[in-house]
C-alpha positions as CSV (number, residue, x, y, z in Angstrom):
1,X,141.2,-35.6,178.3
2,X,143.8,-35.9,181.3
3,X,144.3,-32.0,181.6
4,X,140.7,-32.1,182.9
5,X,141.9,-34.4,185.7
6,X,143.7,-30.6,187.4
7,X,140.2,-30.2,189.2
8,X,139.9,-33.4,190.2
9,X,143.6,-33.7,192.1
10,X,143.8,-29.9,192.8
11,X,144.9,-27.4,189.7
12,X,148.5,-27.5,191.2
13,X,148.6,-31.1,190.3
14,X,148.2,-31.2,186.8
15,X,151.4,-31.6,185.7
16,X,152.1,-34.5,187.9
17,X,151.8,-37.2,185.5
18,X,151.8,-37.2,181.5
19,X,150.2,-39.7,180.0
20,X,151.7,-41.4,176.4
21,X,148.2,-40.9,174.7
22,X,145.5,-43.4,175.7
23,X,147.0,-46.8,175.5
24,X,145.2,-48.9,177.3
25,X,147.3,-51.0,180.0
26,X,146.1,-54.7,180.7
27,X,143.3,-54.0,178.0
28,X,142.0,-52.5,174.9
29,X,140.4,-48.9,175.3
30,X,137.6,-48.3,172.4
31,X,138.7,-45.7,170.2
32,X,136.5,-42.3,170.4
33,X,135.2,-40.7,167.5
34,X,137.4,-37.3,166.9
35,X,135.1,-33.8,165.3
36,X,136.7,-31.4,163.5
37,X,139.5,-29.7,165.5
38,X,138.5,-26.3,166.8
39,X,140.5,-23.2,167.6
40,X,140.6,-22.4,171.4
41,X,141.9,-19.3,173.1
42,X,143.2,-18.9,176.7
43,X,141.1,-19.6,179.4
44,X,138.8,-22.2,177.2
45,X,138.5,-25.5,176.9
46,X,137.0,-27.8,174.0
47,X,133.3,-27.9,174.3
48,X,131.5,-31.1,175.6
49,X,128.1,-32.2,173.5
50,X,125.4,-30.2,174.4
51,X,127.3,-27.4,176.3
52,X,129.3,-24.4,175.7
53,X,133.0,-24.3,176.1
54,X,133.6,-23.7,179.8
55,X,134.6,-20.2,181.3
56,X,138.0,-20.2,183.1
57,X,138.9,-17.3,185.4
58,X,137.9,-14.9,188.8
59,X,135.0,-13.5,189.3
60,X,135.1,-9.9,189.2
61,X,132.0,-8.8,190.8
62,X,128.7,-11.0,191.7
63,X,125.0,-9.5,191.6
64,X,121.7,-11.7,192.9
65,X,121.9,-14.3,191.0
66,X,124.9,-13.8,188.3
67,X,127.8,-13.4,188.2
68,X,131.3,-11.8,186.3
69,X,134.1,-13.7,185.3
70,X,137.0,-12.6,183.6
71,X,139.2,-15.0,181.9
72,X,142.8,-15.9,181.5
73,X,142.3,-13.8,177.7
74,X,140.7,-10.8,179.9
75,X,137.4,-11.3,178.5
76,X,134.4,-10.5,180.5
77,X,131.7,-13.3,180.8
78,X,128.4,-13.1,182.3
79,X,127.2,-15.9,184.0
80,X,123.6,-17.0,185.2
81,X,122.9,-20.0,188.1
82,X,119.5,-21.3,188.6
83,X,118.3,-23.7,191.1
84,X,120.0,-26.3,189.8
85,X,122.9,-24.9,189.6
86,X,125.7,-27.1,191.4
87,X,129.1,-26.0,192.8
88,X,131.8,-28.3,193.6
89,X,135.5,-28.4,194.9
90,X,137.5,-30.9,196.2
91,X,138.2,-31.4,200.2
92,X,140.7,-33.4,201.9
93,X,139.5,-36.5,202.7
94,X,140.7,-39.8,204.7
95,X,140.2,-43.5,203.4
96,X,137.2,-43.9,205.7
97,X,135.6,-41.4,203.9
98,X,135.3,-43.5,201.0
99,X,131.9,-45.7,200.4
100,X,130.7,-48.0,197.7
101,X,129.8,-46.6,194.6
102,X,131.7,-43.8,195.2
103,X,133.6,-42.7,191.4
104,X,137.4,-42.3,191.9
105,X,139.8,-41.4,189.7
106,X,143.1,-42.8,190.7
107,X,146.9,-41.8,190.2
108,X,149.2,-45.2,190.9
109,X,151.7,-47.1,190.7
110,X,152.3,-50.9,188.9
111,X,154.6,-52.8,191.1
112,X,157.0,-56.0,189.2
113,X,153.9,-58.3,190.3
114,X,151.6,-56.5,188.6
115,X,149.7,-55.1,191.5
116,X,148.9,-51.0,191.6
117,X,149.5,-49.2,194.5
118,X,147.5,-45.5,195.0
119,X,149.7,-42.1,194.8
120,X,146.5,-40.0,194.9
121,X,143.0,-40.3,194.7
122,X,140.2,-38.1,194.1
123,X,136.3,-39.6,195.1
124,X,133.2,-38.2,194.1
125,X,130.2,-39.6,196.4
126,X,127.7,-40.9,193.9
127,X,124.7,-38.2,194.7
128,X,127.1,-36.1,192.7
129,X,128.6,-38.2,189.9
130,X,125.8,-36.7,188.0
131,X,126.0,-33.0,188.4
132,X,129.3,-32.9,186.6
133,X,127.6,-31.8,183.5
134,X,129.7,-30.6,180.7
135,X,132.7,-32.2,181.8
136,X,132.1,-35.3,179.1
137,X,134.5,-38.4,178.8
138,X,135.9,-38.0,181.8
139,X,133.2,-39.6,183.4
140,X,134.0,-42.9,181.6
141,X,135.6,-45.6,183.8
142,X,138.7,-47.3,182.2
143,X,142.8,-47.7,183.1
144,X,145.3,-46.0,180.9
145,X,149.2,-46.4,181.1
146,X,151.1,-43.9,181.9
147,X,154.6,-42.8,181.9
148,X,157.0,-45.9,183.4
149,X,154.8,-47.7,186.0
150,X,152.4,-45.2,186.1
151,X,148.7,-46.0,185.5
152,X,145.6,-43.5,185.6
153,X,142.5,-45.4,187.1
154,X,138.6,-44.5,186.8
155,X,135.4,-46.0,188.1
156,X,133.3,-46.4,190.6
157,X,133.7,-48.4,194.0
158,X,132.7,-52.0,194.3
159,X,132.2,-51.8,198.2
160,X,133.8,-50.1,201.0
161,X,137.4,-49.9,201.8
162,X,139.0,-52.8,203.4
163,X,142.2,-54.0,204.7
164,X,143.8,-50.4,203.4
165,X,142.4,-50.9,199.8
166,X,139.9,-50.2,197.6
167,X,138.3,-52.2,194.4
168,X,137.2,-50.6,191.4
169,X,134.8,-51.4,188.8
170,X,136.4,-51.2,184.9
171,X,133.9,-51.9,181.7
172,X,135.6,-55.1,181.0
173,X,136.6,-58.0,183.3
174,X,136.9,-58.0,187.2
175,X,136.9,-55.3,189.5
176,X,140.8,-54.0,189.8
177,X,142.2,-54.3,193.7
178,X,143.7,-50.9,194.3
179,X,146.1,-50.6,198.0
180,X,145.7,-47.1,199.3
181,X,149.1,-46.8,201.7
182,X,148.7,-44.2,204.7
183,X,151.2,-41.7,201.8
184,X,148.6,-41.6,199.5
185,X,147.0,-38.4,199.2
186,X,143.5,-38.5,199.0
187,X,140.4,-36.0,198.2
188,X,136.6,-35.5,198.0
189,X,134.1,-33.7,196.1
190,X,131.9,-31.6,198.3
191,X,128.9,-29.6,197.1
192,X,129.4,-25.2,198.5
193,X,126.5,-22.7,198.2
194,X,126.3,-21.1,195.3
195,X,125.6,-17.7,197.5
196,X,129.0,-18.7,199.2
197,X,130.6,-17.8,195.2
198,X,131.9,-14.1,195.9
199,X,134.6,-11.6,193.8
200,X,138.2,-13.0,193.2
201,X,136.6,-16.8,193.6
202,X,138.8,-18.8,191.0
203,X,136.1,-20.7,188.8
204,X,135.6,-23.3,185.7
205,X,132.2,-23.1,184.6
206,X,130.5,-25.6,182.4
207,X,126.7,-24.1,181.4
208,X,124.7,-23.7,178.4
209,X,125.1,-20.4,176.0
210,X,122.9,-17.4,176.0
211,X,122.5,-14.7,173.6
212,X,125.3,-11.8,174.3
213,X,127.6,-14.4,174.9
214,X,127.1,-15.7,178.9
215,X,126.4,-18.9,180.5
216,X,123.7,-20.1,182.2
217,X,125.7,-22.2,184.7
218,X,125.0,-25.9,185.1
219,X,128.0,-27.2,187.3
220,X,130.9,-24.9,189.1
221,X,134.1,-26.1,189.8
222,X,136.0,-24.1,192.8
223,X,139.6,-25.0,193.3
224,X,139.5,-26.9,196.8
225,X,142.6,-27.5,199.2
226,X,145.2,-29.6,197.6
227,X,145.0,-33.4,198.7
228,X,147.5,-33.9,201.1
C-alpha cells in the first residue's frame, strides 16, 4: 500500500521512508481482507476492485483521443480517455494553499512528547479526492508507525491552517494536530489537460480493460515537480 504513496510525494520519494508493516501507532488499524496473491510483471501493479491493473511507462505516440504506452516490460498498451477522463500530478505548493477538507497524506516525525511534526505533505483539494479511481485503500484515512519516530498520516483537513499547523481527521478519536515547520516540503494535486498528454509523457494509468488488451483511462497520474 505505501509504494503507491511515490505519486503522491514525487516518484523520487518513494524510498524515503519504509514502513514495518501496518501497525497502527496510538491505535488499532482494522485488518483488510487479503485475495489470492497474484503474479505481477514490471511496470504493473496489483489491481484495485473493479479496475484493471494500472499501466506504468512513456507514451510512445498519441492519436485523437488515445494513446501508446510502453511499459517498464516493453509491452505496448493502448489506452482510450473519454470525457471523464481525469489527469493529475502533483505541484509545489505553500501551507496557505491548504483549505479544509482538503485529503493529505503526511510524512512526520513523533517528538518525546508525543507530538508529530510534518517532513512532507502531499494535499489533494477535495473536488478531486474522488477522481482517483483505481487507486483503492489508499484513500482510507488512518496513522501507521513507521521506522523509529516516523509516522505516515492520512485524512482529510478539519479547517484551515493555523498558527503553522494543520489538524487532521482519523476514523477513531479526535482530530490529530499536525505542525508544518517552514522545512517541510509540501505538494498539491492539480488537474492538466488531457490534450496537454504528448510522446515521452511518463504515465500510471488506472482505467477499465478492453478487449485486445487496452485501457479505457479513468484517472492519469503525471509525475509533477518534486515537493521542495
Amino acid at each position: 500500500m505505501f509504494k503507491r504513496w511515490r505519486w503522491m510525494f514525487g516518484i523520487a520519494l518513494v524510498t524515503l521512508v519504509g514502513l514495518a508493516g501496518a501497525q497502527a501507532w496510538g491505535q488499532a488499524q482494522p485488518a483488510q481482507p487479503q485475495g489470492p496473491a497474484q503474479r505481477q510483471g514490471p511496470g504493473q501493479r496489483p489491481a484495485s476492485r473493479g479496475h484493471a491493473r494500472p499501466v506504468i511507462g512513456t507514451i510512445a505516440s498519441v492519436s485523437g483521443s488515445s494513446f501508446v504506452v510502453t511499459t517498464w516490460a516493453n509491452r505496448s498498451v493502448t489506452v482510450q480517455t473519454t470525457s471523464a477522463t481525469r489527469v493529475l500530478t502533483q505541484q509545489q505548493a505553500a501551507l496557505t494553499d491548504l483549505r479544509s477538507g482538503d485529503l493529505v497524506r503526511i510524512l512526520a516525525a513523533k517528538a518525546a512528547n508525543n507530538s508529530v511534526v510534518a517532513m512532507r505533505v502531499s494535499d489533494t483539494p477535495a473536488a478531486l479526492a474522488g477522481a482517483r479511481g483505481g487507486r483503492g485503500g489508499q484513500d482510507r484515512g488512518g496513522l501507521w508507525g513507521g521506522r523509529g519516530t516516523m509516522v505516515m498520516i492520512a485524512g482529510p483537513l478539519t479547517g484551515s491552517p493555523s498558527g503553522g499547523a494543520v489538524m487532521v481527521a482519523l476514523p477513531a478519536g479526535a482530530p490529530l494536530p499536525v505542525a508544518v515547520p517552514s522545512t517541510a516540503r509540501l505538494s498539491r494535486t492539480v488537474s492538466l489537460p488531457v490534450s496537454g498528454l504528448a510522446a515521452g509523457t511518463h504515465v500510471e494509468v488506472f482505467g477499465t480493460p478492453v478487449a485486445g488488451g487496452g485501457l479505457t483511462a479513468v484517472t492519469i497520474y503525471v509525475p509533477g515537480v518534486p515537493a521542495r
